[in-house]
N, C-alpha and C positions, 0 to 999 in steps of 0.2 A: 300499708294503710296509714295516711296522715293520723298523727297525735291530734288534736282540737287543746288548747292551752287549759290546764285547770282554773279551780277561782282562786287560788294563789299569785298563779300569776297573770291572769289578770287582774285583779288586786294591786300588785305592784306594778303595774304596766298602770294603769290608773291614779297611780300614788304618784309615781315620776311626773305622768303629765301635769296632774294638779301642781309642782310643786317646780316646775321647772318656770322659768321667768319669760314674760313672750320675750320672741324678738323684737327686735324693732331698727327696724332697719331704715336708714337715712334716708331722706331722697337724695339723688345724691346733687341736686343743688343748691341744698339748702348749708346754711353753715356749717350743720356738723356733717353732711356729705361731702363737703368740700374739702374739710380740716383733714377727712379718711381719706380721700382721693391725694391730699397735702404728704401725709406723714407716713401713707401706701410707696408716694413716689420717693420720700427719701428714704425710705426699709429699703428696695429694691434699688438705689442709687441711680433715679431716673430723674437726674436735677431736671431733664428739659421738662420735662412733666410739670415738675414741683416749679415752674417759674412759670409758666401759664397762671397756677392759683395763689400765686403771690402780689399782694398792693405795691400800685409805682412806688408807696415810700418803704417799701421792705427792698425793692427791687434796689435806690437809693442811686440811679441813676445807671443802672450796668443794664447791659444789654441781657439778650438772652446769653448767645457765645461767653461772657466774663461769667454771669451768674453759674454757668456750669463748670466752667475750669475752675473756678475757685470752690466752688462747693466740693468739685471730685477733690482739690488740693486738702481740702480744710479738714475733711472725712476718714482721707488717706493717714493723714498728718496725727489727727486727735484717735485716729485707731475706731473710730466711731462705729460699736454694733447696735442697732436698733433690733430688739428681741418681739417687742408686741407692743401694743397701745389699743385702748379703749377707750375714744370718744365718748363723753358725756354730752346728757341735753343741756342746750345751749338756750342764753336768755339773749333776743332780741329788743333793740329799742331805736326804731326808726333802719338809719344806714350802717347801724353796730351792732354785732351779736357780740356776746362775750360765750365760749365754748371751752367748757373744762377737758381733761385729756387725761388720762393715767399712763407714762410711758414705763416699759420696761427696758433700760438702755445700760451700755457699757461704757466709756470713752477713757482716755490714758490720764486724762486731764481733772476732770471736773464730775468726774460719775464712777471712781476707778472700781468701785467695788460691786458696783449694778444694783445699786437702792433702787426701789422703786421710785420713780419722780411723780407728784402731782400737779400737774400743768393747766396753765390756763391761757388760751388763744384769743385774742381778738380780730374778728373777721369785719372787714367795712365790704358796702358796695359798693363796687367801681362797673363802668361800664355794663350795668345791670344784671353783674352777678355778683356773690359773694367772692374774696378775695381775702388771702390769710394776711395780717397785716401786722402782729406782734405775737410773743409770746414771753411769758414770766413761768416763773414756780414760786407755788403757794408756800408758804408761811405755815409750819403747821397749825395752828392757830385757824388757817384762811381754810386749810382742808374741808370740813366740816360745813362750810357755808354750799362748797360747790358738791361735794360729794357725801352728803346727809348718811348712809351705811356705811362711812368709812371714817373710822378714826384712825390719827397722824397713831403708825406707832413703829416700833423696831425695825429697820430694814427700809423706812423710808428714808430718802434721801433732804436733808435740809434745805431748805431754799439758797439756805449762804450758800450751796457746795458748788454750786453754776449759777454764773451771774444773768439774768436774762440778753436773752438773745434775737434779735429781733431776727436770721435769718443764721442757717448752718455755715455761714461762710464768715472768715474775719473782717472786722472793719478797716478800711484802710487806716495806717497811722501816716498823721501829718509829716511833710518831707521839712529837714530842718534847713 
């Protein structure tokens, strides 16, 4: 014979609900559906992806073919694991969103010990979509502005520890 749940628990089936945060899920073409669909395709190392929702000037004049062999080199190179990320909501103003980002990442270089990073993306429109066009890390100090329940504290990564990076691949250096 089926049990029927006490008023315990439903009580606590009620309590979760109330107390659990909605979702809120992107569209996903709006800037911070694009930043996911961005930073989806470099977790899973699918540069060809990640160069679709990238700006001519992140692109910086490479095709698709170079934007992926250097991105797979640059990845391979820095040991780069990307753990998780959590797109914040983004402020629009006309053809610029600015979209916050919380990464959870590893690299041999510039993250070695896996701080948390708190990130901040600018997406322009290009050809009437959005398009990831820069990327910095906050300033603990800048935390607070973009992510109001989060204060800078232990375990985050400082903004000096990686210098921004406009895309996961190196810039070229001038030949002498």
């Amino acid at each position: 014979m089926p049990r029927t749940p006490g008023p315990l628990a439903l009580a606590l089936l009620a309590a979760a609900l109330v107390a659990a945060p909605p979702s809120r899920a992107a569209a996903p073409d709006s800037p911070e559906g694009v930043l996911g669909r961005y930073l989806s395709a470099l977790k899973a190392e699918q540069f060809e992806d990640a160069w679709a929702l990238i700006s001519r000037a992140m692109r910086r004049g490479r095709d698709k073919e170079v934007y992926v062999k250097e991105s797979k080199a640059f990845m391979a190179f820095a040991d780069v694991k990307i753990f998780d990320f959590t797109v914040g909501q983004g402020k629009v103003e006309k053809d610029t969103a600015r979209v916050p980002n919380v990464l959870e990442s590893q690299d041999r270089f510039a993250n070695t010990l896996g701080l948390t990073e708190y990130e901040l993306y600018t997406l322009v429109r290009e050809d009437g979509g959005w398009k990831v066009d820069s990327q910095l890390l906050l300033e603990p100090h800048e935390i607070p502005t973009w992510f109001p329940d989060t204060a800078a504290r232990p375990g985050t990564a400082p903004a000096a520890a990686s210098p921004p990076a406009p895309s996961p691949t190196p810039s070229p250096t001038p030949s002498d």
